[in-house]
Residue, then its C-alpha position, 0 to 999 in steps of 0.5 A: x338158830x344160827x344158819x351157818x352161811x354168810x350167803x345173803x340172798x339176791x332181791x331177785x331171789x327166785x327171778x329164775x322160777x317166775x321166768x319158768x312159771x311163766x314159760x309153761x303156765x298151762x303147759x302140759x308136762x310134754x310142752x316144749x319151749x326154745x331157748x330163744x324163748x327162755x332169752x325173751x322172758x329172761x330179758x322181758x323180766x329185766x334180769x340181772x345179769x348174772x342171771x341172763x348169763x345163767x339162761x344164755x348158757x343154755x345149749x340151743x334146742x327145745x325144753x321141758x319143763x325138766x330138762x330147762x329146770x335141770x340145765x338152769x340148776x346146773x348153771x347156777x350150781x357151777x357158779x354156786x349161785x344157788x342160795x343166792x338166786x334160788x334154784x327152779x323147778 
């Protein structure tokens, strides 16, 4: 069964949504976190750099766990990087 793509995935597949799950482990669905802090873990977690480029996109201001997992999603959707790195949630 044929897939119809050509996209290989990234050994950091799914980097993105382990930096988000540790972001907000234990968090409440109200929880904010900086972007600064989302710049820590990405660079804590050794990224890629495609991938730092994606979480330095980010406006400043406070996340949820939402509206983080939206922004990345449409950072990674500009660059179509999705099927390549995995999309969060």
């Amino acid at each position: 069964m044929a897939s119809g793509s050509n996209i290989e995935r990234s050994p950091h597949y799914g980097a993105l949504q382990d930096m988000v799950d540790g972001l907000f482990a234990g968090a409440s669905a109200d929880d904010t976190v900086r972007r600064l802090d989302a710049v820590i873990a990405a660079e804590a977690a050794d990224l890629p750099d495609d991938l730092m480029e994606v979480v330095r996109l980010l406006p400043p201001g406070s996340y949820t766990r939402q509206r983080l997992c939206d922004q990345v999603n449409s950072a990674l959707g500009g660059h179509a990087w999705g099927q390549v790195y995995g999309t969060v949630e």
